[in-house]
N, C-alpha and C positions, 0 to 999 in steps of 0.2 A: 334679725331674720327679715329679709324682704320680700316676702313670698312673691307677693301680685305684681311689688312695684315695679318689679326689676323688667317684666317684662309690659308694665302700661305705662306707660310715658303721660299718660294724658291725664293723671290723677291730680288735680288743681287742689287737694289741701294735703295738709303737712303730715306724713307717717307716723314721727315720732315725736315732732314738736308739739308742744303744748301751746294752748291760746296764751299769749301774749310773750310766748318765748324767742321771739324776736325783736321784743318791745325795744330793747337797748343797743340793737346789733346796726350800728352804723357803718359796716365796712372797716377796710385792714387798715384805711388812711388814718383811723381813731383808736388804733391798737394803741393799749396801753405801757406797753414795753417795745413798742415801734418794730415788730414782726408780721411781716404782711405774708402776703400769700405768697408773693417769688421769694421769699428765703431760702433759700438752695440747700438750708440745712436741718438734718433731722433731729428731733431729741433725741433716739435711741439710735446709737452708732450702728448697728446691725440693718437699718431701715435707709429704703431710698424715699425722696421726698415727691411729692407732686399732691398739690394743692386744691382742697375741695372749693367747691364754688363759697364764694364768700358771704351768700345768703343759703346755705344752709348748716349753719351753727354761728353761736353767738359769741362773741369776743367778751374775754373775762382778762383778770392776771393772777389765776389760779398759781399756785397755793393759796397767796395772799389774800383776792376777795373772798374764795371758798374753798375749803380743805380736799385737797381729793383722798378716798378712805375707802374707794373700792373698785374693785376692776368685773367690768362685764361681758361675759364670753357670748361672742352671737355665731351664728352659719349662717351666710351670704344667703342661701336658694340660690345661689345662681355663682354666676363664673368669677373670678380673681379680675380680668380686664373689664368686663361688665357692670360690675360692683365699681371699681376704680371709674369709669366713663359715669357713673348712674351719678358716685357723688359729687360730681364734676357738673351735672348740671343742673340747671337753678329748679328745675320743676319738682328735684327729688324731695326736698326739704327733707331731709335724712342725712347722716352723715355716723360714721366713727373714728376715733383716733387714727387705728389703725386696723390695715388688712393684711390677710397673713393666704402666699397659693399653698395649694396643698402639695404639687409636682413635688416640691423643694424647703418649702418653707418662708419662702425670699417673703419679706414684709416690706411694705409698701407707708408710711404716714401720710396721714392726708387734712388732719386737722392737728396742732400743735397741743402738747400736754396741758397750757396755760389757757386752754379756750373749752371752750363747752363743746361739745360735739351732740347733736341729735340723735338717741342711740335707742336711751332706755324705755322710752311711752310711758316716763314717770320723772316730775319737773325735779323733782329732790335729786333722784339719783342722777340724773344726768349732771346736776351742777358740781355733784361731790365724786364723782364714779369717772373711769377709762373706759374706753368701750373697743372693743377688738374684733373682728368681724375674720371667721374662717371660713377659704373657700370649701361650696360643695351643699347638698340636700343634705336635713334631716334622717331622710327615708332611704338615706343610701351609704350609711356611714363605713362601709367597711371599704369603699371604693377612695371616699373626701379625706377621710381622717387618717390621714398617713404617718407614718415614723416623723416624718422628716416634719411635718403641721406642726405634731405634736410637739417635737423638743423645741424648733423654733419659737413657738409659742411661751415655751413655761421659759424659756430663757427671759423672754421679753418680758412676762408679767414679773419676773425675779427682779428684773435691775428695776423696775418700775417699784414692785414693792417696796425695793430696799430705799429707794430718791426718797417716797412720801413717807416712808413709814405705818406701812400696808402689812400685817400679819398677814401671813401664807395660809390663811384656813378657810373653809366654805361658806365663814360668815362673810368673808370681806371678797373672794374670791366666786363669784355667782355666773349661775345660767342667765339668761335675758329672760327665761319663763319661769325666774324666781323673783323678779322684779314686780314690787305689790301693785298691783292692777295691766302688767301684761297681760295681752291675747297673744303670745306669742309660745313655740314650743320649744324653740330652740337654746339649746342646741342638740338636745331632744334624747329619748335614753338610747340611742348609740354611743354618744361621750362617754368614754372611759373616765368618770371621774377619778378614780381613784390610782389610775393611771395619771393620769395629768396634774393631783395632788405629788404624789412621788417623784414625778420627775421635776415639778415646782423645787422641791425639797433638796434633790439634788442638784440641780442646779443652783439652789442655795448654796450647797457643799463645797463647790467648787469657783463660787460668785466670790468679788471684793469683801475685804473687811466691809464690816458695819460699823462709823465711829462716829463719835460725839464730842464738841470741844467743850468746853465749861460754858461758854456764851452763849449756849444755843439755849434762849429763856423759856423755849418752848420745851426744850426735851431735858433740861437739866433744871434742878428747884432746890433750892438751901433755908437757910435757918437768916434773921438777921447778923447774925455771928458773921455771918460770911461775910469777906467784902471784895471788891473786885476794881481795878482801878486803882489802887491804892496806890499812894508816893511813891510806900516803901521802896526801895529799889530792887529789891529782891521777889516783888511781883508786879515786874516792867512786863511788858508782852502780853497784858490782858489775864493774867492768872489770877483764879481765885484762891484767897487763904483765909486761915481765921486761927485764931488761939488754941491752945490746947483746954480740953474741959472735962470734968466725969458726970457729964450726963451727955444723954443721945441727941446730937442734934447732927445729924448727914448730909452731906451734899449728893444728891442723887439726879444719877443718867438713866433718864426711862427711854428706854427700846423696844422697839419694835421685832421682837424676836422673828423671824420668819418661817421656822419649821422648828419644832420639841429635837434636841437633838445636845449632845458633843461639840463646844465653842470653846477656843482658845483666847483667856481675854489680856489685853495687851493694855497698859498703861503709860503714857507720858506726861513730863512732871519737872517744871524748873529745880534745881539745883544750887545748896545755897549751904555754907556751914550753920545759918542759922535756922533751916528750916529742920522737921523733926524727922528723931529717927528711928521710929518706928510709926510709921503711918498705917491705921488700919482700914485697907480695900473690904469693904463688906459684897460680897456676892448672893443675892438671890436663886439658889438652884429650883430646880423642876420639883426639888420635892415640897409638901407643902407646911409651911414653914423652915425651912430646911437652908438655914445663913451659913456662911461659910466664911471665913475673914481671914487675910494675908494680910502681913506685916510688910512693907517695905523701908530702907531708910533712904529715908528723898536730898542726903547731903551729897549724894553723890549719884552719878550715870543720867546727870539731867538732860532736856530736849532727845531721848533718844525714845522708843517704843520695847518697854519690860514685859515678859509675860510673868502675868501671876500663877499660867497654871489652866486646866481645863476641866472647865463646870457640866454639868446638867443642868440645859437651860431650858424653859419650858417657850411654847408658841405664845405669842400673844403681845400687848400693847402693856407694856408692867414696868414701874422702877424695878432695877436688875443689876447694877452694879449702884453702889456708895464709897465715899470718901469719909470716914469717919473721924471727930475730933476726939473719942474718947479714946486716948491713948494714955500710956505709962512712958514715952518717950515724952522728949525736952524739942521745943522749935515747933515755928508755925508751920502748920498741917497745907500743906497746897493742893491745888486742884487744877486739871489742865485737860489730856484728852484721857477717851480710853474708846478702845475698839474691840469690836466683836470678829471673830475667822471659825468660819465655821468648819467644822473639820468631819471627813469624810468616816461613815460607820458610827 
């Protein structure tokens, strides 16, 4: 929210920037993935690009130096073109990702996902947090917050969640005046929260698979049993496998659930006479303890995407599907992708 700023030009220190939050901000010529500010292209295909001034936000190469794990909803005070001009120029020291008009919904990016944006009046959350900026007054929401803001909006925050692995809940999804030591109110109790959680949701419903390959070290963890790389010729292409055993040792894909809901989960998986034939897929559903396990035989129908079947799966940041070695079949156990499709009702 920029209450004052938008309309005093002449405010010489920084809105939302914190003392020394510029300390490393050298300009685009020092970007660390060499993305400046004329890149013509936006991260979210739905947004046009035009570029905030290069001294207000700090250049990072997010994910990598800092995780991003939350997204923050602001209201402009003020106009769609206005807001767009204001972060354009150097005096605002403010900036967010992106802006979103209310006429239409048309969104605007003006600092790139991999950079810090000046948003939250809190150093933490800005490094780890998106910031999104909706045109229109607090004190006028029946006029700003339109159909068309609204689903624009939860579309955006949807594909954004699903990229970092952002759960769709009120912990990870906030007001700017739930941001710890804001003075700010926005986006103020005219927000339909519980509207714009649901249509998060479904727009979930109707959003891309959510998948995971075996290599992702960050989101998938095994036993040393596992092994990945191997000669064998039968786990060429990066697949992991491991022995068959009778005790518990999983190869587990933790996801990012994005709404409690009905997922279709789909598995892919090299193909080999010698690997086993009865592989058990363990599923974590919504209830609590509540495992579920599919058998597949992985000697056949390999490189293509199988479904196991459809879970209740709960919201959240959780191992949620396994590859299990304890099986009664013969052949090494492999591990490859598996994806989430979220399915509508």
């Amino acid at each position: 929210m920029l209450t004052a700023v938008l309309v005093a030009v002449t405010v010489a220190t920084p809105v939302h920037a914190e003392p020394g939050g510029r300390g490393e901000d050298h300009g685009d010529a020092f970007r660390p993935h060499g993305r400046g500010p004329e890149a013509a292209t936006a991260d979210y295909g739905g947004a046009k690009w035009v570029a905030a001034h290069k001294g207000n936000y700090t250049n990072a190469d997010r994910p990598e130096s800092d995780p991003i794990d939350r997204i923050v909803v602001h209201t402009m005070q003020g106009s769609y073109e206005g807001t767009k001009a204001w972060f354009r120029n150097p005096r605002s020291q403010v900036t967010t990702h992106y802006i979103i008009r209310a006429e239409d919904g048309e969104i605007t990016q003006m600092v790139h996902e991999s950079d810090i944006a000046w948003h939250a009046g809190n150093w933490d959350y800005n490094v780890t947090s998106i910031g999104i900026e909706h045109e229109g007054y607090v004190d006028d929401p029946e006029k700003w917050y339109t159909d068309a803001m609204y689903e624009s909006s939860a579309k955006l925050v949807r594909t954004i969640a699903v990229k970092y692995g952002i759960p769709l809940d009120r912990e990870h999804v906030i007001g700017h005046s739930e941001v710890p030591g804001a003075d700010h109110t926005d986006p103020g109790d005219g927000w339909d929260w519980d509207r714009y959680m649901r249509l998060l949701r479904s727009s979930a419903a109707d959003g891309e698979p959510i998948t995971l390959d075996d290599g992702d070290e960050s989101r998938v963890t095994a036993g040393d049993g596992w092994r990945r790389g191997t000669a064998d010729g039968d786990l060429s292409g990066g697949h992991t496998g491991a022995s068959p055993v009778t005790y518990s040792d999983p190869l587990w894909y933790r996801f990012a659930v994005p709404a409690t809901g009905r997922y279709r989960i789909e598995v892919r998986h090299p193909a080999s006479p010698r690997f086993n034939d009865r592989t058990p897929y363990i599923v974590n559903t919504a209830g609590d303890g509540d495992w579920q396990t599919v058998y597949l035989d992985q000697r056949s129908s390999g490189g293509v995407w199988r479904s196991i079947g459809e879970f209740a799966l709960a919201a959240g940041d959780h191992p949620t599907v396994a590859v299990s070695r304890w099986t009664g079949g013969t052949g090494t156990v492999v591990a490859d992708g598996v994806r989430l499709i979220p399915q509508d009702g």
